[in-house]
Each structure stands twice: as structure tokens, then as C-alpha cells.
N, CA, C and O of each residue as an XYZ file, in Angstrom:
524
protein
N     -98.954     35.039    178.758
C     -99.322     36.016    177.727
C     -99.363     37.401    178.362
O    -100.008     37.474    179.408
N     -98.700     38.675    177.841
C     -98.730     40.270    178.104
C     -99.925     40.607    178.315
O    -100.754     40.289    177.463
N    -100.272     41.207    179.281
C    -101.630     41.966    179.226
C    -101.624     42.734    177.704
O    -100.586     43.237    177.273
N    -102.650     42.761    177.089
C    -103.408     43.284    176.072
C    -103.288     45.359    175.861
O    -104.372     45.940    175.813
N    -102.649     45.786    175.812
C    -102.727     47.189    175.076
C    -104.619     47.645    175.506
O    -105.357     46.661    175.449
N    -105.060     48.488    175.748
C    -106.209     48.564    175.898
C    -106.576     49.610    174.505
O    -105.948     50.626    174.208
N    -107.753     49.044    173.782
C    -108.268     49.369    172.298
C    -108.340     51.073    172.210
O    -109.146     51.462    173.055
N    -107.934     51.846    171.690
C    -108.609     53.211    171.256
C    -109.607     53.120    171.025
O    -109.740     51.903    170.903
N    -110.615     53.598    170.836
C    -112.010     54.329    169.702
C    -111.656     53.916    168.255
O    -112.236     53.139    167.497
N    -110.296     54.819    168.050
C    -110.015     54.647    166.746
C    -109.921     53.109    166.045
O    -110.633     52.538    165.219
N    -108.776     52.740    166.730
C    -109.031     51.327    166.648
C    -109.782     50.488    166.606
O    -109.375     49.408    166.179
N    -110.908     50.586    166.939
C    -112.394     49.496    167.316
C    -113.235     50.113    166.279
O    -114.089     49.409    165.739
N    -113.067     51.604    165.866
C    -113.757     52.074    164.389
C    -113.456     51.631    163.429
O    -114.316     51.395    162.579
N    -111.560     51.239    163.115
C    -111.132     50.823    161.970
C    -111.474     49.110    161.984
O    -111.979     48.873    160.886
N    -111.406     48.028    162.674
C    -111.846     46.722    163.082
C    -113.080     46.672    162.493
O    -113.359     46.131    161.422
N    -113.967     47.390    163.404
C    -115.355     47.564    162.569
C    -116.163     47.693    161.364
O    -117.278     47.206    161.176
N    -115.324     48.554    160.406
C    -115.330     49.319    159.359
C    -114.745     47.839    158.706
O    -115.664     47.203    158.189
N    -113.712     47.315    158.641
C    -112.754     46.375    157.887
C    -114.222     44.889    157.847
O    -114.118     43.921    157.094
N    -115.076     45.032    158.531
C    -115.865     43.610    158.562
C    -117.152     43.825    157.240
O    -117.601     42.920    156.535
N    -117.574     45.448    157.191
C    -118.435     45.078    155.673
C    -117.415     45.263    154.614
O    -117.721     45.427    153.433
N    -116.089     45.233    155.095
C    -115.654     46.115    153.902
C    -115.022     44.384    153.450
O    -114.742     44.190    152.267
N    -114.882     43.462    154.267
C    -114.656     42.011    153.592
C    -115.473     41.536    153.487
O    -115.327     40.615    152.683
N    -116.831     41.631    154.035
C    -118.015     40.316    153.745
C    -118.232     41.048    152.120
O    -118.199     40.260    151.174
N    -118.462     42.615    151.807
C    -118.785     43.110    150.263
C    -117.558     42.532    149.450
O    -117.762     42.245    148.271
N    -116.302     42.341    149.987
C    -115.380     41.611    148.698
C    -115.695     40.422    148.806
O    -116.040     40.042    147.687
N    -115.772     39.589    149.559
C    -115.879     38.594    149.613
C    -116.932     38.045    148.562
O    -116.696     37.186    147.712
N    -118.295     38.780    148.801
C    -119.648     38.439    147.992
C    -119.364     39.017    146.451
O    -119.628     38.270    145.509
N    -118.818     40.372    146.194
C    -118.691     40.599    145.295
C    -117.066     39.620    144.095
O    -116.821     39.480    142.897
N    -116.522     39.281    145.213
C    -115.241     38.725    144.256
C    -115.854     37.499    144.162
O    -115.646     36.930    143.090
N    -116.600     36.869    145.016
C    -117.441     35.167    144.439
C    -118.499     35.995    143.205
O    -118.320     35.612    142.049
N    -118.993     36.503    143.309
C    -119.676     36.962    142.357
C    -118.871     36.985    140.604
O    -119.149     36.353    139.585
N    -118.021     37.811    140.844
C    -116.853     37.762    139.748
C    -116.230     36.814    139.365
O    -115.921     36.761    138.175
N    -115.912     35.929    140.131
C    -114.907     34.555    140.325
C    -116.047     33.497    139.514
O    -115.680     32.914    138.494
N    -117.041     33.361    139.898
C    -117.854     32.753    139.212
C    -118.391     32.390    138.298
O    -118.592     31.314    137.734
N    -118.784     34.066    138.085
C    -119.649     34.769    136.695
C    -118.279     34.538    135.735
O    -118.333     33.744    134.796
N    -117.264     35.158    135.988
C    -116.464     35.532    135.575
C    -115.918     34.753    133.991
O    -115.401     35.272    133.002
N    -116.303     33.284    134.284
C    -115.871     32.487    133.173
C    -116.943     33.292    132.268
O    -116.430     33.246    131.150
N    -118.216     34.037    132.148
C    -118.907     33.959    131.037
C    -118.633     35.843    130.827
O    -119.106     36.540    129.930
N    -117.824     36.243    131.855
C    -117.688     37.670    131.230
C    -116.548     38.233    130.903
O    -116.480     39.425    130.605
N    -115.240     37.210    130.930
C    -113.937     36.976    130.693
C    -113.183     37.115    131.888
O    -113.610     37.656    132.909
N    -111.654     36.443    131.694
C    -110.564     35.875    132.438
C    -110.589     37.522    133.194
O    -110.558     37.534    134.424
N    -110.648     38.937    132.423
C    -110.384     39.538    133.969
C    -111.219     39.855    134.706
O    -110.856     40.521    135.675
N    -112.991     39.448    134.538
C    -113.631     39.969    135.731
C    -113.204     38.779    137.080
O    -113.087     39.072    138.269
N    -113.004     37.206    136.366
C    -112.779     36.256    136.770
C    -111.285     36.893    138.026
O    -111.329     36.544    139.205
N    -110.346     37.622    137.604
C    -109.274     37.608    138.004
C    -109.535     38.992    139.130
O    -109.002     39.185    140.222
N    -110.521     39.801    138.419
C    -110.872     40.563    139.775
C    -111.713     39.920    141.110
O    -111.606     40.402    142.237
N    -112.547     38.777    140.792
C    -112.878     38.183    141.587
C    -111.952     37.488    142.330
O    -112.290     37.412    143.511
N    -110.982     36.991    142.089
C    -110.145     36.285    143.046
C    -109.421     37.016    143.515
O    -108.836     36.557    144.496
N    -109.067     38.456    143.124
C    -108.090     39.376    143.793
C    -109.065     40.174    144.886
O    -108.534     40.848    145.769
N    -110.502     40.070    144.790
C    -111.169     40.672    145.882
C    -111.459     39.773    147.146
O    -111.580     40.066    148.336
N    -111.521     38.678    146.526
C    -111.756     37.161    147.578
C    -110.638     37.374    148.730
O    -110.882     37.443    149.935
N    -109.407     37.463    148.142
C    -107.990     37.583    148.798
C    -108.189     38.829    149.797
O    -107.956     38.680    150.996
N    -108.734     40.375    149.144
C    -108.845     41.151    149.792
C    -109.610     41.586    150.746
O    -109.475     42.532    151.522
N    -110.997     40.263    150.523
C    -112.434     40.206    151.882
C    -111.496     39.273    152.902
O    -111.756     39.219    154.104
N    -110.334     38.513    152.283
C    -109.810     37.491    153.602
C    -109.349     38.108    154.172
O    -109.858     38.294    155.277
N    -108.132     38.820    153.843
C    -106.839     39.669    154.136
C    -107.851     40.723    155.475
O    -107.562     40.785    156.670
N    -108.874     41.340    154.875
C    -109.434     42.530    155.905
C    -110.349     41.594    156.857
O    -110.697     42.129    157.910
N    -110.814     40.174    156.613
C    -111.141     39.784    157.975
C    -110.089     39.122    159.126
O    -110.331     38.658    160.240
N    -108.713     39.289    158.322
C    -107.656     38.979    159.191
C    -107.470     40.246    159.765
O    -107.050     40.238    160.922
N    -107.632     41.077    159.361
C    -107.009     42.807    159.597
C    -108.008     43.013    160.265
O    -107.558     43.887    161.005
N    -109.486     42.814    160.711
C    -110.565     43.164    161.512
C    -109.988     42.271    163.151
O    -109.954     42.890    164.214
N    -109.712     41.247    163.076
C    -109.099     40.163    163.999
C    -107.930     40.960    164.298
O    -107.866     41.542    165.381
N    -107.188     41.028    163.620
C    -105.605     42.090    164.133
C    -106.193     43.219    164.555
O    -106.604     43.030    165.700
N    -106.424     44.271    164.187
C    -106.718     44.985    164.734
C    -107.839     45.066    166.486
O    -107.519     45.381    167.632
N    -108.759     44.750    166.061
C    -109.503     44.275    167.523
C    -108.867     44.013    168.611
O    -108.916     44.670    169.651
N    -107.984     42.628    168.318
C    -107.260     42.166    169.206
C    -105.882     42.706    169.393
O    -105.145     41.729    169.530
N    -105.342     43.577    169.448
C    -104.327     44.468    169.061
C    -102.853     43.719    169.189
O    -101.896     43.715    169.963
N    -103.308     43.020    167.814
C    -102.005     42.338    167.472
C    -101.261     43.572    166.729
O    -101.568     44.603    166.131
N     -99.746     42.639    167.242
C     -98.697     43.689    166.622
C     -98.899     43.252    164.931
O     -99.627     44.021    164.304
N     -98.512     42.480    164.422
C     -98.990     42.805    163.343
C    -100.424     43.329    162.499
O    -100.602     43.340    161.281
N    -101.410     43.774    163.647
C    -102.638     44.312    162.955
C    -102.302     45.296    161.624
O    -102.595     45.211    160.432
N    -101.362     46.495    162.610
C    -101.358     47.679    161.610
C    -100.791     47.291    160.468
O    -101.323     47.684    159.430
N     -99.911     46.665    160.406
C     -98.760     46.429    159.021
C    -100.325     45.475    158.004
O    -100.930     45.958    157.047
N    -100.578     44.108    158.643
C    -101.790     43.959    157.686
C    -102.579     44.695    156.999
O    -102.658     44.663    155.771
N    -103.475     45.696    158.033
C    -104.350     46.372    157.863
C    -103.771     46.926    156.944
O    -104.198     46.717    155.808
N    -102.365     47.999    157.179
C    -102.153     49.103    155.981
C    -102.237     48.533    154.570
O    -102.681     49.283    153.701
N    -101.886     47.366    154.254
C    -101.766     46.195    153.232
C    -102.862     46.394    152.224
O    -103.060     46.855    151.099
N    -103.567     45.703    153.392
C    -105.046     45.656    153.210
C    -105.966     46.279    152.889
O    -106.866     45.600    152.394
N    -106.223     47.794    152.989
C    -106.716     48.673    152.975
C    -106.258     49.386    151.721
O    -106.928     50.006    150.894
N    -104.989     49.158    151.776
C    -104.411     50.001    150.138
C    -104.396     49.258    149.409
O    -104.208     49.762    148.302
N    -104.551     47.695    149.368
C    -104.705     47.608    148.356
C    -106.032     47.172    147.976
O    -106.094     46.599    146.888
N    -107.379     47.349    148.792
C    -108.414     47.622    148.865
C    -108.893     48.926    148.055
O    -109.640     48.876    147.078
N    -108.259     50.304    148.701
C    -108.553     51.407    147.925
C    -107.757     51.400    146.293
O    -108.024     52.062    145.290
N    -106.687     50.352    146.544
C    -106.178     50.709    144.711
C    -107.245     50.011    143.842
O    -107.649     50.550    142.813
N    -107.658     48.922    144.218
C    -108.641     48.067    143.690
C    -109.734     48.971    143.180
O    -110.137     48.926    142.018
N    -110.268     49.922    144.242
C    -111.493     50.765    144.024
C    -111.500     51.566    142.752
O    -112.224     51.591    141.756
N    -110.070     52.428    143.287
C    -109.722     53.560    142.291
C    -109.334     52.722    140.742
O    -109.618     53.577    139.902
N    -109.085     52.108    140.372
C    -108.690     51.067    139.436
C    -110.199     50.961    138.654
O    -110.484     51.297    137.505
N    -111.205     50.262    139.898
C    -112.392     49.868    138.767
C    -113.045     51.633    138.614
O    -114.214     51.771    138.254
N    -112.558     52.335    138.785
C    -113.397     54.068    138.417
C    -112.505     53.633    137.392
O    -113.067     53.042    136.470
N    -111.265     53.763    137.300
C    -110.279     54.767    136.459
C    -110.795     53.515    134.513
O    -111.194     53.885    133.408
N    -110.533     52.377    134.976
C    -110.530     51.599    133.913
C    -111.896     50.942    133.361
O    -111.968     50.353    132.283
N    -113.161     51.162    134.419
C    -114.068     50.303    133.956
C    -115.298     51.238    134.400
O    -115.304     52.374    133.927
N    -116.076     50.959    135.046
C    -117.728     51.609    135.243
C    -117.601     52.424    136.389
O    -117.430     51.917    137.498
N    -117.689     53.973    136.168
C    -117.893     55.019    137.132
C    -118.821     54.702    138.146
O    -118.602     55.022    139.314
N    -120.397     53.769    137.608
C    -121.363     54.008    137.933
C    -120.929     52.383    139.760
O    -121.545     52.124    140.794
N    -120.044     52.008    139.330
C    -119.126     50.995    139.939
C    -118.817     51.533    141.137
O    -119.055     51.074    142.254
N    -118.341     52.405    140.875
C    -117.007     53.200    142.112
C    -117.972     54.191    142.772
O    -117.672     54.579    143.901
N    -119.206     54.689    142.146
C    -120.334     55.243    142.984
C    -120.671     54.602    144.197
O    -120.616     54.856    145.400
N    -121.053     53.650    143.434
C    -121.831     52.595    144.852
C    -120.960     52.406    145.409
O    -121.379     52.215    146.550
N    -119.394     52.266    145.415
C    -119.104     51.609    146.416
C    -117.817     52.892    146.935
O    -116.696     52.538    147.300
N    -118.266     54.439    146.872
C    -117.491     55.233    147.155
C    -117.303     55.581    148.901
O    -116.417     56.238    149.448
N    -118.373     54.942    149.448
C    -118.305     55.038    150.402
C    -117.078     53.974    151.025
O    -116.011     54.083    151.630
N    -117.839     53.020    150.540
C    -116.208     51.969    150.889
C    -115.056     52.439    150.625
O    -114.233     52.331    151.534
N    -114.702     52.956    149.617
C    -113.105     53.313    149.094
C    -112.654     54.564    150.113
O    -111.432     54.641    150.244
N    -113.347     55.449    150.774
C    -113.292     56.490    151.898
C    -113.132     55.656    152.977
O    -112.001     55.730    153.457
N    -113.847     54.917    153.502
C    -113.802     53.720    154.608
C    -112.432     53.180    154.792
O    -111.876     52.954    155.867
N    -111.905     52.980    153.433
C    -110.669     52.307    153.457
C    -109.562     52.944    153.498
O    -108.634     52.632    154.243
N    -109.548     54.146    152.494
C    -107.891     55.082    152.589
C    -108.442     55.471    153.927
O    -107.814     54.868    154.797
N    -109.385     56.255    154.437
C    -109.066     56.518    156.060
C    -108.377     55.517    157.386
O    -107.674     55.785    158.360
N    -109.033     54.160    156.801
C    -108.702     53.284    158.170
C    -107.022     52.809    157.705
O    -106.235     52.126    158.360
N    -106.862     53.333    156.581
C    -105.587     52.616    156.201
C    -104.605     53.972    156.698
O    -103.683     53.732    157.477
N    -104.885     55.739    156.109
C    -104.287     56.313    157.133
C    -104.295     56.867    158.257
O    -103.463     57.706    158.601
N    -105.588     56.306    159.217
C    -105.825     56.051    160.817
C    -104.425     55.061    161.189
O    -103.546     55.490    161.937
N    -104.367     53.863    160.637
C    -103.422     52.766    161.159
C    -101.762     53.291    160.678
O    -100.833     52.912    161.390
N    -101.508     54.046    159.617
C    -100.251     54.475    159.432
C     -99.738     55.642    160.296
O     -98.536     55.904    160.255
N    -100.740     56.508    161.236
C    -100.842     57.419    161.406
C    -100.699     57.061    163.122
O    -100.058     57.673    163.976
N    -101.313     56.181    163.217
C    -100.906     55.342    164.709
C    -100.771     54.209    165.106
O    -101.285     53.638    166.067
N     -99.609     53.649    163.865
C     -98.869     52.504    163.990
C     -98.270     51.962    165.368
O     -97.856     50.820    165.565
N     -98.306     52.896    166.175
C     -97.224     52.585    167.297
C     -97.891     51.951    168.542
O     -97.385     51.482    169.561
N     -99.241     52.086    168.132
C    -100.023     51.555    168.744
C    -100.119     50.312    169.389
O    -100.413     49.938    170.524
N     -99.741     49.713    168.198
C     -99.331     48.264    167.881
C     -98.419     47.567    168.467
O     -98.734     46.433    168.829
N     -97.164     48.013    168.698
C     -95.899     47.967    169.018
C     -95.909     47.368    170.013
O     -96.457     47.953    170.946
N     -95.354     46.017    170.291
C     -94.974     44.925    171.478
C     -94.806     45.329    172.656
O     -95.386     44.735    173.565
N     -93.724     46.766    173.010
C     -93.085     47.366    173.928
C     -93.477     48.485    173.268
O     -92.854     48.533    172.207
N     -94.330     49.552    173.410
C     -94.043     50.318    173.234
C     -93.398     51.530    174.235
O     -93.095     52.664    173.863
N     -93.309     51.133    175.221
C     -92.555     51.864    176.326
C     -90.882     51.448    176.340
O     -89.883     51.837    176.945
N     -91.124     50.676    175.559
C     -88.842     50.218    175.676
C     -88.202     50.719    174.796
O     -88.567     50.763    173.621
N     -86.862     51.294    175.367
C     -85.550     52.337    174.627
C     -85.513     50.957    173.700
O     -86.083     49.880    173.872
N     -84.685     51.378    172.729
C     -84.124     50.775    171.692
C     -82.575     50.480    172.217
O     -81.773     49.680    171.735
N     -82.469     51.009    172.894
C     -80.445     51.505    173.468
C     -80.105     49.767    174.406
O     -79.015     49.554    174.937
């Protein structure tokens, strides 16, 4: 196995950041997923699309940390479609929603353009020509 890339700051901030930002989907999409049969098929369907998105970012907390090459490509995934999720429940459902959890949705477009921003990070070789 390659010696390991040694972690940025940045990197070990965005890892970090990605672990409440899946245990809160996680709790909140079981929450939805649950309830959901008695408050209709789409809170039900936001619950399982947040479940997916607390997994997805504790895979992306693991990628990233461990500076797998595919961290960043997850993470960016992950994170956007984390923040569309956010901006979605403001735009279509309870403001008072996207309050509480505005801090998260900042948490997320940042770590999502921290990781687009130093994708290369990632990169297997990043010292080898392409030629």
C-alpha cells in the first residue's frame, strides 16, 4: 500500500464537519421515514432521501479523513446534494426549517467548495506528467 498523502487542516475540517452533518440526516430522515406514513408519501420520501444523504456523508467523512482518491468526487456529491436538499426545504416548505438548520446548509456548500477547490488533493499521483 502507497504511503498516505499527509491530511491538510482543510481536509480534517471538512471530514469533521461531514460527521454531524450525517448523524442530523440520518436522525432526521428516520424521523421522516417513519412518521412519514402519517404525514404523507413526501415527508416519507424526504426521509429516505436524507437517510441516503447521512450514509453517503459518513462515507465522505471516511474518504475524506483517509484521503481516499475518491473522497473528493463523493464528498462534492454529497454535500450538494445535501445543500440542494436544504435550499429545497426553505424554498418549498417551512422557513422556520432551513433556520435551524442554516448552519448546516453553510457547513455544506463550503466543505463541498473547499473539496472542488482542492480536488487535487486527492489525486493517486499527484506528482505524475500525464505525457
Amino acid at each position: 500500500m502507497p504511503d498516505a498523502m499527509p491530511r491538510s487542516l482543510g481536509n480534517t475540517i471538512v471530514a469533521v464537519v461531514a460527521i454531524p452533518l450525517a448523524l442530523w440526516s440520518l436522525f432526521i430522515g428516520g424521523l421522516f421515514a417513519l412518521l412519514g406514513g402519517f404525514a404523507g408519501v413526501g415527508a416519507a420520501l424526504q426521509g429516505v432521501v436524507a437517510i441516503v444523504v447521512g450514509l453517503g456523508l459518513l462515507v465522505t467523512a471516511y474518504g475524506v479523513w483517509t484521503m481516499q482518491p475518491w473522497g473528493a468526487t463523493i464528498g462534492i456529491a454529497m454535500f450538494g446534494i445535501d445543500s440542494a436538499r436544504r435550499v429545497a426545504a426553505f424554498i418549498w416548505s417551512d422557513p422556520v426549517f432551513f433556520a435551524v438548520s442554516a448552519l448546516f446548509t453553510v457547513c455544506a456548500i463550503g466543505s463541498a467548495a473547499y473539496l472542488i477547490v482542492n480536488r487535487e488533493e486527492f489525486e493517486e499521483d499527484p506528482g505524475a506528467s500525464n505525457a
